[in-house]
C-alpha positions as CSV (number, residue, x, y, z in Angstrom):
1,X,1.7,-16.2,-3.5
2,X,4.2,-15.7,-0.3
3,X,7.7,-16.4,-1.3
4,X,10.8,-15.8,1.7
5,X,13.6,-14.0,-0.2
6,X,15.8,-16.4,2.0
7,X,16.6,-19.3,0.0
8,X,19.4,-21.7,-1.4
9,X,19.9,-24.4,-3.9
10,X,22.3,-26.5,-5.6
11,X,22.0,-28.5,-8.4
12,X,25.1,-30.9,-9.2
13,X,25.0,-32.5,-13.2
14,X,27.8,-34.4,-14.9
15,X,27.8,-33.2,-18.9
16,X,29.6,-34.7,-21.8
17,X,31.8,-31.9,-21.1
18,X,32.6,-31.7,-17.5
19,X,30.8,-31.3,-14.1
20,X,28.9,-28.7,-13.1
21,X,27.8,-27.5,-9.9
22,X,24.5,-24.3,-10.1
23,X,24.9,-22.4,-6.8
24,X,21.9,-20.1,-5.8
25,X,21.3,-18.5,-2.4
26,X,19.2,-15.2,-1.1
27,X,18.6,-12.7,1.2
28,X,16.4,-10.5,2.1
29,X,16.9,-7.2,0.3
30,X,15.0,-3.8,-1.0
31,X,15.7,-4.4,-4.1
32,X,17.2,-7.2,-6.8
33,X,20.3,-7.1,-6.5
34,X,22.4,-10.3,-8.1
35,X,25.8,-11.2,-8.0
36,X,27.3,-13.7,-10.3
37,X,30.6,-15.9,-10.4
38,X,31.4,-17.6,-13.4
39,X,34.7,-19.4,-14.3
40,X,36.1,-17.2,-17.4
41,X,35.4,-19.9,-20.0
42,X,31.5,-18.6,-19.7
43,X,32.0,-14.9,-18.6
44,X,30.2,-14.4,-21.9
45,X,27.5,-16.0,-21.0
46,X,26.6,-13.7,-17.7
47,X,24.0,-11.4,-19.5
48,X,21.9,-14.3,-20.4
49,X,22.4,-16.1,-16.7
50,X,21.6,-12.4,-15.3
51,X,18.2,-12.3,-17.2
52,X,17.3,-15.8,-16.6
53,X,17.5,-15.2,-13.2
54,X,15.8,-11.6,-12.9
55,X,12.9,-12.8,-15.1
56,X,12.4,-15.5,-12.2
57,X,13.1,-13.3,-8.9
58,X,11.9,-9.3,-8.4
59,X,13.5,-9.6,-4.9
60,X,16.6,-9.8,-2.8
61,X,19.8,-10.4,-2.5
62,X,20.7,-13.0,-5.1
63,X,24.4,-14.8,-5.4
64,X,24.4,-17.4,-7.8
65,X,28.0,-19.4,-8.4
66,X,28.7,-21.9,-11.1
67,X,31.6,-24.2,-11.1
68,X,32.8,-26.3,-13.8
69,X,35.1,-29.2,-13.8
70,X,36.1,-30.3,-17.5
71,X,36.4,-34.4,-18.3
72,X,40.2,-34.6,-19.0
73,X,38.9,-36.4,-22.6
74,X,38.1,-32.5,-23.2
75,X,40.8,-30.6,-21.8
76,X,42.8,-29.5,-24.5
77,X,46.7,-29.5,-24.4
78,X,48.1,-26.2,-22.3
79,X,50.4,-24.0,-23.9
80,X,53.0,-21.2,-22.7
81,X,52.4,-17.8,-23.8
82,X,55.6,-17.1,-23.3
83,X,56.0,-13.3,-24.3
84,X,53.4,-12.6,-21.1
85,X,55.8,-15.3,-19.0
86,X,59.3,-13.5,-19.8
87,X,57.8,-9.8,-19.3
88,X,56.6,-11.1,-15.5
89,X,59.7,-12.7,-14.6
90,X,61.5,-9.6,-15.5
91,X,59.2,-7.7,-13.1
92,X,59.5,-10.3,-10.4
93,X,63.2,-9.5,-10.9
94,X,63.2,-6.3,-10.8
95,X,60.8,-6.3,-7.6
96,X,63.7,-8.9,-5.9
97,X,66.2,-6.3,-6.3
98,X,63.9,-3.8,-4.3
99,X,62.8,-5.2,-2.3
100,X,65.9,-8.2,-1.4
101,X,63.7,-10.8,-2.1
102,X,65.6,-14.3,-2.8
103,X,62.6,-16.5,-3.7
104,X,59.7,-16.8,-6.1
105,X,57.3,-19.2,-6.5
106,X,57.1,-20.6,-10.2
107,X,54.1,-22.4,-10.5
108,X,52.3,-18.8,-9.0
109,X,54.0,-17.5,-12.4
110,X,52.0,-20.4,-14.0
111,X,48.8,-19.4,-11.9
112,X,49.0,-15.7,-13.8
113,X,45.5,-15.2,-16.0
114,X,47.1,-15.6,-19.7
115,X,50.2,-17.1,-18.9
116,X,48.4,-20.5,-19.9
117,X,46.6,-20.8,-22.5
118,X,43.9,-23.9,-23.0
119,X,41.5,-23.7,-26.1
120,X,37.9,-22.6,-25.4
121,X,35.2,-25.4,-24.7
122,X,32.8,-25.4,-27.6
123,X,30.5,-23.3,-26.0
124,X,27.7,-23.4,-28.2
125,X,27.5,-26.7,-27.6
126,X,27.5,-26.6,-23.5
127,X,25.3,-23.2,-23.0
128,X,22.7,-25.5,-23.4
129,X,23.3,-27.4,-20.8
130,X,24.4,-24.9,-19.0
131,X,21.0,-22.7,-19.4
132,X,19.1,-26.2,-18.6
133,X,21.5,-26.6,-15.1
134,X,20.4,-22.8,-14.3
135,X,16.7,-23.8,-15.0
136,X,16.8,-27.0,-12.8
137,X,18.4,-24.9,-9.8
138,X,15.9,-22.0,-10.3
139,X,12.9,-24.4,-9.6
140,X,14.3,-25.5,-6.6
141,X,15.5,-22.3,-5.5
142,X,11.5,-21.0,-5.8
143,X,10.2,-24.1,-4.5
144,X,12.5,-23.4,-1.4
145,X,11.5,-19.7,-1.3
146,X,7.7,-20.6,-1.6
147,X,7.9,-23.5,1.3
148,X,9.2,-21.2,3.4
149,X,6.7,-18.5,2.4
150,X,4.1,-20.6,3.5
151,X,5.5,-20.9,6.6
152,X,5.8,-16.9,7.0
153,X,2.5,-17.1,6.0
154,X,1.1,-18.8,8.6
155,X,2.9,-17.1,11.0
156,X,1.9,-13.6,10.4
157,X,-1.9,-15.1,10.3
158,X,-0.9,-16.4,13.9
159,X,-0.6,-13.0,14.6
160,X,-3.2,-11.2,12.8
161,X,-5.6,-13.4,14.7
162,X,-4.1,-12.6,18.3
163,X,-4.2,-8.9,16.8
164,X,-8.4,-9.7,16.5
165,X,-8.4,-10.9,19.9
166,X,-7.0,-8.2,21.7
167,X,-9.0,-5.5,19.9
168,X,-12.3,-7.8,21.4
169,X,-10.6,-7.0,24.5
170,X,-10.5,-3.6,24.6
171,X,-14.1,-3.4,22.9
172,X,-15.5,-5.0,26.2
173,X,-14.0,-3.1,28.5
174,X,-14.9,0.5,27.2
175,X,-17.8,0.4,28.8
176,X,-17.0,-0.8,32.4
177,X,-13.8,1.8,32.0
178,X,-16.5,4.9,31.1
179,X,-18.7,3.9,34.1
180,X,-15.4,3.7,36.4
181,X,-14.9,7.2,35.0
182,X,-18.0,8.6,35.9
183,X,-17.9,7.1,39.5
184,X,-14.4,8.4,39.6
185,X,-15.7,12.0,38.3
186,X,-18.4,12.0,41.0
187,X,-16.5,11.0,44.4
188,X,-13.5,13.7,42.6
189,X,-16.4,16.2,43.0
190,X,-17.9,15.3,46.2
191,X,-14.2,14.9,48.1
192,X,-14.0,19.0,46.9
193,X,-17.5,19.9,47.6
194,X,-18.6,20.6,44.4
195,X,-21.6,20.6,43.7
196,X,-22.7,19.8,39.9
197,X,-25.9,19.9,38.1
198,X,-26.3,16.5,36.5
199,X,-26.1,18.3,32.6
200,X,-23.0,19.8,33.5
201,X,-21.7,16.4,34.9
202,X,-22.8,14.7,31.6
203,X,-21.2,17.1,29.8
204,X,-18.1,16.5,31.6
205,X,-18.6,12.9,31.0
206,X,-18.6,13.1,27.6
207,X,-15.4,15.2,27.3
208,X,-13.5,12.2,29.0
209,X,-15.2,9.9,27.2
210,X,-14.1,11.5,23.6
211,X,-10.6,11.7,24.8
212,X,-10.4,7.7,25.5
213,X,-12.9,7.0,22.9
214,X,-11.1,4.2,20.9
215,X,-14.0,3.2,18.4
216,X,-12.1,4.9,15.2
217,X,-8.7,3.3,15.8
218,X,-9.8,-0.1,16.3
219,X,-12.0,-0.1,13.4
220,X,-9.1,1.0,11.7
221,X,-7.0,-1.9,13.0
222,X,-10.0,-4.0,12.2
223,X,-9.9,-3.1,7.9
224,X,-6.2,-3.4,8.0
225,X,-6.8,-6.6,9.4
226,X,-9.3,-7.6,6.7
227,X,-6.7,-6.3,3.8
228,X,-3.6,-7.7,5.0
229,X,-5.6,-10.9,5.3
230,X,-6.4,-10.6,1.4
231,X,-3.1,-9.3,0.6
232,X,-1.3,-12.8,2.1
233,X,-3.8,-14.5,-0.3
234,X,-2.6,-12.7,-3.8
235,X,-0.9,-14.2,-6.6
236,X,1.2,-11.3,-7.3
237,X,4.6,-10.1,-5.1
238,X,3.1,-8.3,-2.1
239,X,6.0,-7.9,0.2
240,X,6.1,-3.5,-0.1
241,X,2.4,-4.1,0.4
242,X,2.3,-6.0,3.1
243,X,5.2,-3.8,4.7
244,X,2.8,-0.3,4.3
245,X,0.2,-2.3,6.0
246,X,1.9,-3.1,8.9
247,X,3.6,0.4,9.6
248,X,-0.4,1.6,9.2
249,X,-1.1,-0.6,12.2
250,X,1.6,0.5,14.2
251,X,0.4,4.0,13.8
252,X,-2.9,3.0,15.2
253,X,-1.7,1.1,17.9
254,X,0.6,4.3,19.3
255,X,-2.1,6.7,18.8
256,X,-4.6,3.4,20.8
257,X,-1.5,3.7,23.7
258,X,-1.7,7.0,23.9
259,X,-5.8,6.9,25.0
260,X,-5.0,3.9,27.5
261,X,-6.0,5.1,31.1
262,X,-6.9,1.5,31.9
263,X,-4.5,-1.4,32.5
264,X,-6.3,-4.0,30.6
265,X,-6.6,-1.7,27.9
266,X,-2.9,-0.4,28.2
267,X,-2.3,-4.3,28.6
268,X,-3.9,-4.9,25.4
269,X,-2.0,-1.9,23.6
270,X,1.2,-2.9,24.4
271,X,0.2,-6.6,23.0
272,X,-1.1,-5.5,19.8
273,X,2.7,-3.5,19.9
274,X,4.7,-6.5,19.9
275,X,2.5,-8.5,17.7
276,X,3.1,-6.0,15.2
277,X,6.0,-5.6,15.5
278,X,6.9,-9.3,15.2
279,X,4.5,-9.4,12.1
280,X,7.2,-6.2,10.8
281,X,9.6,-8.6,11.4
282,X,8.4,-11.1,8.9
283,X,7.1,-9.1,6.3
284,X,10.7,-7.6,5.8
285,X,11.7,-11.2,4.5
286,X,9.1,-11.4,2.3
287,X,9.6,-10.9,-1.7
């Protein structure tokens, strides 16, 4: 299945514990690569939410962000650690000497990781939920990946079809472009007086019809047609094959330029260029 490795969700649930708010977005990357914020009441938990999440996505650039708001019926009472509080105010007076500073701003001191201390949330008790929140925002987040895979889908068969099109193009105009050869060939010969047994002249012909003969590449273009085709219709991750694919057709189209001595054909090259190329495009966003 096509799935975009662009993507966000959110999924917003009010516990018997506090609200919680699951955060995921994505972007396109080479590799999985996640990134995870958690408010340090859970940092504990990060290995699990990590593996959730990998055993979901293969792709991208994942951030995922959860935020917690506790009921104030579960907030215990805060309390001073007042050993770490003394120490920092003897810094911060130490640093107002140095540097003549006349004012500090208590409630920063306050702010200080450890200054405060709260008890722990039963966390047993709210992974649960926790793990359930992750799950609800993963199914969106894959729904929104695959909804917009479809639509990448679509597109790059769009293209694969104007691709097919082109290459008819070209097939029907080899031989009207290796008749205007041979004309060409023969007035070339007759303006310099040359006179040419008709075997040599065939043979002549042929050499100039190898060098723009086209048959190979477009058959080539034609099969990597056919298997990009099946590849958009796979069950599996296909994005790095879809991406080897496409650079395969852009070889084929340069080396189809490069025999172009005809400007519906070179017309037709430099279409099949761009359509590739917008098809590369694509593909890159694909997991």
């Amino acid at each position: 299945m096509i799935r975009s490795m662009t993507a966000y969700a959110r999924y917003d649930h009010k516990s018997e514990y506090g609200d919680l708010v699951w955060e995921l977005r994505a972007v396109n990357h080479r590799y999985l690569d996640i990134y995870i914020r958690l408010p340090d009441t859970f940092r504990r938990l990060e290995s699990v939410f990590r593996e959730k999440i990998r055993s979901r996505v293969t792709r991208g650039k994942i951030e995922c962000h959860l935020s917690f708001k506790a009921n104030e019926n579960t907030q215990n009472e805060l309390r001073l650690n007042r050993a770490l509080a003394k120490q920092l105010i003897n810094v911060l007076s130490w640093v107002k000497e140095q540097s003549k500073i006349t004012t500090f701003n208590a409630f920063d001191l306050l702010q200080w990781p450890g200054v405060m201390i709260s008890e722990d949330l039963p966390l047993e008790d709210i992974s649960y939920e926790l793990l359930a929140g992750l799950e609800h925002v993963l199914n969106d987040f894959m729904v929104s990946r695959e909804k917009e895979g479809a639509g990448l889908k679509e597109f790059i068969k769009q293209r694969l079809k104007a691709m097919s099109a082109e290459i008819v193009k070209i097939r029907d105009h080899m031989p009207s472009i290796v008749e205007s050869e041979r004309e060409r060939l023969q007035n070339k010969f007759e303006e310099l007086k040359i006179q040419l047994d008709p075997n040599r002249l065939e043979q002549e012909l042929m050499l100039v019809a190898q060098r723009m003969d086209t048959t190979e590449e477009l058959d080539r273009l034609e099969l990597h047609i056919k298997e990009i085709e099946n590849i958009l219709n796979h069950q599996d991750v296909v994005g790095r094959r879809l991406d080897f694919m496409v650079q395969e057709c852009h070889r084929e189209s340069n080396t189809l330029a490069s025999k172009s001595i005809n400007i519906e054909v070179t017309s037709s090259a430099v279409e099949l260029k761009v359509l590739i190329e917008q098809i590369r495009e694509q593909v890159q966003n694909i997991e």
